[in-house]
MOPAC internal coordinates of N, CA, C and O (Angstrom, degrees):
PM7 1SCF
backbone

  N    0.0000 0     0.00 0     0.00 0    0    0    0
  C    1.4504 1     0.00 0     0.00 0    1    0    0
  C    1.5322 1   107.98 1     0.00 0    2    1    0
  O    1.2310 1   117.57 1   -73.75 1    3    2    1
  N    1.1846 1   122.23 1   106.25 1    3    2    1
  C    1.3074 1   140.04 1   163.91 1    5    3    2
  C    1.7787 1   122.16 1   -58.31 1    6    5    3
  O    1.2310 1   117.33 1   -99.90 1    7    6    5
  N    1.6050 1   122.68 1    80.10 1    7    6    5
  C    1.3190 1   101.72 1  -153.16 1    9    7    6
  C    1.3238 1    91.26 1   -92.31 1   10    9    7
  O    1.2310 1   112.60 1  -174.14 1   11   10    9
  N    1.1454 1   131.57 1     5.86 1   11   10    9
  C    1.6653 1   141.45 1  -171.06 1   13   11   10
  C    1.6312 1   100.16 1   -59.34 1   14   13   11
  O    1.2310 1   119.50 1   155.48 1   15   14   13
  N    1.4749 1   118.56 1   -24.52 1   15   14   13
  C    1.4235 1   128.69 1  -166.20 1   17   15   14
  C    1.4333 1   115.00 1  -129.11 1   18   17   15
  O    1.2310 1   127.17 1  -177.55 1   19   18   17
  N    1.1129 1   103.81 1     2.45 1   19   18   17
  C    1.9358 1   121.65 1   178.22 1   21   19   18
  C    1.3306 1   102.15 1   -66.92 1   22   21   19
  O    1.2310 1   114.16 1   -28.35 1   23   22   21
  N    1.5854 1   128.67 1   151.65 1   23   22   21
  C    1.5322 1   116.83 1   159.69 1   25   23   22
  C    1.4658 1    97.72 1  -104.05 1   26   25   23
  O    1.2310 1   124.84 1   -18.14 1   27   26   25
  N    1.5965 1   108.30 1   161.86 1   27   26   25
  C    1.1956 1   129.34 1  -152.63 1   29   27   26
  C    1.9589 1    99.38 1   -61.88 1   30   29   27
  O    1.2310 1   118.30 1   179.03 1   31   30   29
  N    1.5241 1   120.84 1    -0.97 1   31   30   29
  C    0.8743 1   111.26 1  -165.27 1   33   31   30
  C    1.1995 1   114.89 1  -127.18 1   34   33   31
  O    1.2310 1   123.68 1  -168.97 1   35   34   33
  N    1.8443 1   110.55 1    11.03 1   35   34   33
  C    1.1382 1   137.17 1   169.42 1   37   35   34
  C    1.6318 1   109.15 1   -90.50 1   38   37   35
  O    1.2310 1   125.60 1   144.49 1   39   38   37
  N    1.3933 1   106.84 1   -35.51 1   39   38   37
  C    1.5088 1   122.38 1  -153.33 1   41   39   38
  C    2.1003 1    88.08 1   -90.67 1   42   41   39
  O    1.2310 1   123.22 1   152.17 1   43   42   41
  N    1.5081 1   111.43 1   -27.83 1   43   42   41
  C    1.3981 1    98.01 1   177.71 1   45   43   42
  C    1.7641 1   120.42 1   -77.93 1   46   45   43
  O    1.2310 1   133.28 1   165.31 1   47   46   45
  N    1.2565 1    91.94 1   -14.69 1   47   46   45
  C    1.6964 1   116.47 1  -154.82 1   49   47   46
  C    1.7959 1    87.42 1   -79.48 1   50   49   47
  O    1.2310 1   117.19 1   107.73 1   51   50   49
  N    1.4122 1   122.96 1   -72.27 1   51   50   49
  C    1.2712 1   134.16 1   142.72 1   53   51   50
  C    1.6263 1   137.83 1    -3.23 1   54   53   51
  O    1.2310 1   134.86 1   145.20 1   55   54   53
  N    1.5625 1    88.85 1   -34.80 1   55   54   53
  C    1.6875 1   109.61 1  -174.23 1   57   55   54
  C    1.7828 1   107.03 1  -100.79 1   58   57   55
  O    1.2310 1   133.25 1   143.69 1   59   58   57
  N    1.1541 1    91.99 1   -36.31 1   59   58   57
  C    1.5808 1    97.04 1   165.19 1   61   59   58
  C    1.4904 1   118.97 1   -67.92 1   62   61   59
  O    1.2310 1   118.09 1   102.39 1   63   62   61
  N    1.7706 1   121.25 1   -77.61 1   63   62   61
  C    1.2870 1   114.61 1   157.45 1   65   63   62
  C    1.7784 1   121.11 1    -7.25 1   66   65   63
  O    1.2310 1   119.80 1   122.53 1   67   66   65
  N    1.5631 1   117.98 1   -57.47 1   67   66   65
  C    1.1419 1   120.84 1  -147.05 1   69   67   66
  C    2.0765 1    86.90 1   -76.63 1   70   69   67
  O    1.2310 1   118.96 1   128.98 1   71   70   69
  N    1.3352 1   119.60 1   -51.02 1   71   70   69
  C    1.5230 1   138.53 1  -168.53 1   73   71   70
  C    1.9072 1    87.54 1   -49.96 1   74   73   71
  O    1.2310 1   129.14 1   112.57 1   75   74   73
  N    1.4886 1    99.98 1   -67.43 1   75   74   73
  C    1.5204 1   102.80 1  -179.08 1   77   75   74
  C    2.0855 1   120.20 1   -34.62 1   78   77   75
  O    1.2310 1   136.78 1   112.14 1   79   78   77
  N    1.2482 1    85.11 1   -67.86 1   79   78   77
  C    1.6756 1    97.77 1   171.39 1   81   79   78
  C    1.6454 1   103.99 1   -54.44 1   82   81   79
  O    1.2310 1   113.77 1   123.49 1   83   82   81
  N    0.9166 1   129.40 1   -56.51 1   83   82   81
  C    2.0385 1   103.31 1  -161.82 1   85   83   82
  C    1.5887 1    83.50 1   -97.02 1   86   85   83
  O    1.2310 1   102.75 1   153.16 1   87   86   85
  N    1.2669 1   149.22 1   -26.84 1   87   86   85
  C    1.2755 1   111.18 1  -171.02 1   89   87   86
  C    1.7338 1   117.63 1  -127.02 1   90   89   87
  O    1.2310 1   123.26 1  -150.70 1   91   90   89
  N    1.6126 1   111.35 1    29.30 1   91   90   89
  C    1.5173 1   129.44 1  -177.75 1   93   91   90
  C    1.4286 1   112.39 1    55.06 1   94   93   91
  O    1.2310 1   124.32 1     4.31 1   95   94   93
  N    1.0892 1   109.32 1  -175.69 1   95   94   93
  C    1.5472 1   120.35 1  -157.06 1   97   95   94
  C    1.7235 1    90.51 1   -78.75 1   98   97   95
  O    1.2310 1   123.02 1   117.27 1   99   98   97
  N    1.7103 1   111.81 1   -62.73 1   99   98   97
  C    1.3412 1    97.00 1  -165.60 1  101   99   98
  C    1.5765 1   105.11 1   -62.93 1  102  101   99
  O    1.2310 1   107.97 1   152.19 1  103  102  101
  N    1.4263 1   140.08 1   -27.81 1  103  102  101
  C    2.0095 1   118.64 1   160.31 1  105  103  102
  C    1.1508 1   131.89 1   -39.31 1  106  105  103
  O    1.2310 1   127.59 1   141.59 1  107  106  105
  N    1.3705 1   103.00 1   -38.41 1  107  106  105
  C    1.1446 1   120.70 1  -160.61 1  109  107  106
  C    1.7541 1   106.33 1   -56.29 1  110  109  107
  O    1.2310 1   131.23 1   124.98 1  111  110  109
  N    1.7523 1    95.94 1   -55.02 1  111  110  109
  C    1.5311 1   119.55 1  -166.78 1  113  111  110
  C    0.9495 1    84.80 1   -51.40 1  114  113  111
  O    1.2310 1   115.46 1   108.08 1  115  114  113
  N    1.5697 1   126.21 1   -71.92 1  115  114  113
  C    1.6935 1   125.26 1  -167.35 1  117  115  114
  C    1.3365 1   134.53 1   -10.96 1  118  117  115
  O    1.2310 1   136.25 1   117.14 1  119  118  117
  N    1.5764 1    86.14 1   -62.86 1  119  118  117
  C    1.2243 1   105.72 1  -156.09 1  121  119  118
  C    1.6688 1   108.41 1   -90.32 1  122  121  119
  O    1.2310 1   126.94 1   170.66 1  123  122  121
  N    1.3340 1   104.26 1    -9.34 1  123  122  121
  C    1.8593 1   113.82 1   173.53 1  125  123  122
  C    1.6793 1    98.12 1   -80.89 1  126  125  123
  O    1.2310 1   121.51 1   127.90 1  127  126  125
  N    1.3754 1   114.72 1   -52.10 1  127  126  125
  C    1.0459 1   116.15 1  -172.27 1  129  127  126
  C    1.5869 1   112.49 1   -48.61 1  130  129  127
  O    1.2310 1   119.71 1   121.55 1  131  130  129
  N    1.2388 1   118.17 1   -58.45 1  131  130  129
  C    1.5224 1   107.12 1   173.39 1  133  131  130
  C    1.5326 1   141.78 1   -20.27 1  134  133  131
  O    1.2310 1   125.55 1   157.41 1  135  134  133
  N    1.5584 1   106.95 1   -22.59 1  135  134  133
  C    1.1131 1   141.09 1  -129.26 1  137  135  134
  C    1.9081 1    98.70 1  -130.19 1  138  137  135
  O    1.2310 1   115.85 1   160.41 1  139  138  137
  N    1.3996 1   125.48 1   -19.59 1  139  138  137
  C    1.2304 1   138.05 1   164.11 1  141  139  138
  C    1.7282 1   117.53 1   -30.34 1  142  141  139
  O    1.2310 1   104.82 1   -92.69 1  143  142  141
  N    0.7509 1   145.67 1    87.31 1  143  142  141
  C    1.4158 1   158.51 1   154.27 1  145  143  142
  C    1.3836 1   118.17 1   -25.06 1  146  145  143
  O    1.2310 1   117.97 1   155.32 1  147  146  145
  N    0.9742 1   121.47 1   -24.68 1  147  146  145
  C    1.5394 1   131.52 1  -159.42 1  149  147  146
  C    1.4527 1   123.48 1    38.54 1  150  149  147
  O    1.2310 1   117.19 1    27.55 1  151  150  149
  N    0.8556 1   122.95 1  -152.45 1  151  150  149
  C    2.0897 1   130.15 1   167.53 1  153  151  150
  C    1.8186 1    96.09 1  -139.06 1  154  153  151
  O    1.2310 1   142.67 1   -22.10 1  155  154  153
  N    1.5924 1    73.57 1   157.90 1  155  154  153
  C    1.6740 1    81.28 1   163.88 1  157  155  154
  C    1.7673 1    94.57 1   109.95 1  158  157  155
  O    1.2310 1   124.89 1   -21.98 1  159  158  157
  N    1.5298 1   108.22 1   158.02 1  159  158  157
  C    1.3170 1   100.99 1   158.36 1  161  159  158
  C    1.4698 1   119.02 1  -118.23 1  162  161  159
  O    1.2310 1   115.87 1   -62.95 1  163  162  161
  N    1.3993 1   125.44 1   117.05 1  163  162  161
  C    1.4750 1   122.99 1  -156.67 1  165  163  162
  C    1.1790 1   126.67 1   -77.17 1  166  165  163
  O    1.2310 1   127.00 1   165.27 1  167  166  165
  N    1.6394 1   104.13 1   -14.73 1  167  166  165
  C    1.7749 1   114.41 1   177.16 1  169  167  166
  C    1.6339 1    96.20 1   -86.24 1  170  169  167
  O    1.2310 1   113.56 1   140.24 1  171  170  169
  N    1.4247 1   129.78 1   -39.76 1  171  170  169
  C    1.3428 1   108.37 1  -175.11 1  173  171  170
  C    1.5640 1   105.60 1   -72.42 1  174  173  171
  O    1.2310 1   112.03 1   130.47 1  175  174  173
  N    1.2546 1   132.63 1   -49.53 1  175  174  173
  C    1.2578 1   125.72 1  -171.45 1  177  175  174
  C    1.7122 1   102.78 1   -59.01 1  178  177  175
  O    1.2310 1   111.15 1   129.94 1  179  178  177
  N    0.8969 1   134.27 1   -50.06 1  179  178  177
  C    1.5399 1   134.56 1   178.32 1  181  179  178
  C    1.6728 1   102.71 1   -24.29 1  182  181  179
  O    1.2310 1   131.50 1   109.68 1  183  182  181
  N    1.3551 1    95.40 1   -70.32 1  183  182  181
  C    1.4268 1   102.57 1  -174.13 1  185  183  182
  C    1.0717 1   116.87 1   -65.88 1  186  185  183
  O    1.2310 1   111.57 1   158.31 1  187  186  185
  N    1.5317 1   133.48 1   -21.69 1  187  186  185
  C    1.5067 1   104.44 1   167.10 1  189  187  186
  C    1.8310 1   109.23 1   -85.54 1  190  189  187
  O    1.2310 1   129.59 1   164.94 1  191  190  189
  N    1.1683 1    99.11 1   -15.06 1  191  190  189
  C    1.7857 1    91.65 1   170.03 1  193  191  190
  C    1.0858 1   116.27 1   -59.88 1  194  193  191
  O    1.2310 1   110.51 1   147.96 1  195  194  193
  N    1.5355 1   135.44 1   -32.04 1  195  194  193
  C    0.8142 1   130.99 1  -146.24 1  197  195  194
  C    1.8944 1   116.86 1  -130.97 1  198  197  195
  O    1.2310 1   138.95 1  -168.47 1  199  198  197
  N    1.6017 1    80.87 1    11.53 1  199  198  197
  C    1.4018 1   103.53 1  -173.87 1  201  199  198
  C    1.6153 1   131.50 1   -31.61 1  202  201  199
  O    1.2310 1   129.13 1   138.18 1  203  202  201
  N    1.5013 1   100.02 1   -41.82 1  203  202  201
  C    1.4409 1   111.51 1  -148.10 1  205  203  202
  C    1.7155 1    99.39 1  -124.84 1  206  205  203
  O    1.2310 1   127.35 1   179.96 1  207  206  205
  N    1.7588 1   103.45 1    -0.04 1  207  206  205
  C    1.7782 1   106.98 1   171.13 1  209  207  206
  C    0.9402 1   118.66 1  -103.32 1  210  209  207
  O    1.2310 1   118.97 1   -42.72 1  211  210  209
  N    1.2966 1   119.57 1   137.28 1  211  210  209
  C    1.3592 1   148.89 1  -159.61 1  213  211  210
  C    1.8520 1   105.62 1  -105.86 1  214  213  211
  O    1.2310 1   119.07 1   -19.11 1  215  214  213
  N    1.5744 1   119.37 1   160.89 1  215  214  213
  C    1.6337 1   119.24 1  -157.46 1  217  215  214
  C    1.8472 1    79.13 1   -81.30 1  218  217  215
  O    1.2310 1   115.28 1   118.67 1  219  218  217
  N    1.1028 1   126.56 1   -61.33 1  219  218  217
  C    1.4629 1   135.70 1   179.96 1  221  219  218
  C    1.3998 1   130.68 1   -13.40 1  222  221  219
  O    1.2310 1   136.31 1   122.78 1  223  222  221
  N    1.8421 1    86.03 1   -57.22 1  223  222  221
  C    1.7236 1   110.32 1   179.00 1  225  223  222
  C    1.6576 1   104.42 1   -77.24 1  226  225  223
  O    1.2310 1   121.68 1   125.38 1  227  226  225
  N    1.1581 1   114.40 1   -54.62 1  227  226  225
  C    1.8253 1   107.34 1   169.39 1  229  227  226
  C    1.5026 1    98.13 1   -40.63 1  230  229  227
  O    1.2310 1   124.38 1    98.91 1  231  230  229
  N    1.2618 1   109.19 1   -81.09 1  231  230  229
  C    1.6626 1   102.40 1  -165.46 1  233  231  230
  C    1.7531 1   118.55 1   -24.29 1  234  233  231
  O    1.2310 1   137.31 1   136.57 1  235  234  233
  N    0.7701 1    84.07 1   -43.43 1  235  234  233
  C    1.7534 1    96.95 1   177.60 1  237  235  234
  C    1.4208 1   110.01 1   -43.95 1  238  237  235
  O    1.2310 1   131.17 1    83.13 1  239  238  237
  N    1.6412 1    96.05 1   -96.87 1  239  238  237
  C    1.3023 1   104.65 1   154.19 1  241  239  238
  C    1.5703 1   129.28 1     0.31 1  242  241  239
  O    1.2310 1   122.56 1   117.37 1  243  242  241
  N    1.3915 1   112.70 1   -62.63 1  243  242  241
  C    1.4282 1   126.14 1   174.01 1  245  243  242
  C    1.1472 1   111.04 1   -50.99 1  246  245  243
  O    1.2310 1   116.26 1   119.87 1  247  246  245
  N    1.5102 1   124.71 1   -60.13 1  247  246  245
  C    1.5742 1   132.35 1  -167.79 1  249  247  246
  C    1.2852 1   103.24 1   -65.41 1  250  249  247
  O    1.2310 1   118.47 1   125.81 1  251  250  249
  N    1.7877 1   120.52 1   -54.19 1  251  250  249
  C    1.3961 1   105.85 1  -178.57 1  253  251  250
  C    1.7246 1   118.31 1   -60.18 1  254  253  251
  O    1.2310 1   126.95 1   153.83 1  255  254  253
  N    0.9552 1   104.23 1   -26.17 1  255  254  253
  C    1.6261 1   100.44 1  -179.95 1  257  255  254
  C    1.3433 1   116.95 1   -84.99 1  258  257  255
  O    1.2310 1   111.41 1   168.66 1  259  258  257
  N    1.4324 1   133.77 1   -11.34 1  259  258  257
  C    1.4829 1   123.66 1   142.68 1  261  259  258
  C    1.3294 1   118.41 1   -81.14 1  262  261  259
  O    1.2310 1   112.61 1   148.77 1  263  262  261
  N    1.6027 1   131.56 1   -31.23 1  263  262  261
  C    1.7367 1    92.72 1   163.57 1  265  263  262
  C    1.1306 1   130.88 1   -75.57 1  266  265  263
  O    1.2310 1   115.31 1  -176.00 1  267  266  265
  N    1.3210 1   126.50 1     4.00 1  267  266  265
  C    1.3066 1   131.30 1   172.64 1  269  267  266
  C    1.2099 1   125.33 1   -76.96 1  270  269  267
  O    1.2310 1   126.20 1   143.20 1  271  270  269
  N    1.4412 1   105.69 1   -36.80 1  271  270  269
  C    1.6544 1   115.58 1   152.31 1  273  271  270
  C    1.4635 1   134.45 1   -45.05 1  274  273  271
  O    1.2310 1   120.10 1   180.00 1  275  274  273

């Protein structure tokens, strides 16, 4: 198999088959799944989540929620 001349959508098609064959359908999922990208952009949303907390106020937070435990 010459992938030097494959299009990129031959060479995925190929890559699946190959995942399927040595590691079955349920590996396969697995191991694509890992691989999920999500949406969204996580550094901008971070920061507005996290806009208005301070290292102090977490800490807090932290302590009260282990003696409460």
């Amino acid at each position: 198999m010459n992938t030097g001349i494959m299009t990129s959508e031959e060479i995925r098609k190929e890559g699946i088959k190959a995942l399927e064959r040595h590691l079955g359908p349920d590996g396969m999922i697995r191991f694509l799944q890992q691989f999920d990208r999500g949406s969204g952009d996580y550094t901008k949303d971070r920061h507005a989540w996290l806009k208005e907390t301070r290292v102090k106020t977490l800490a807090k937070k932290i302590v009260r929620q282990r003696q409460s435990d």
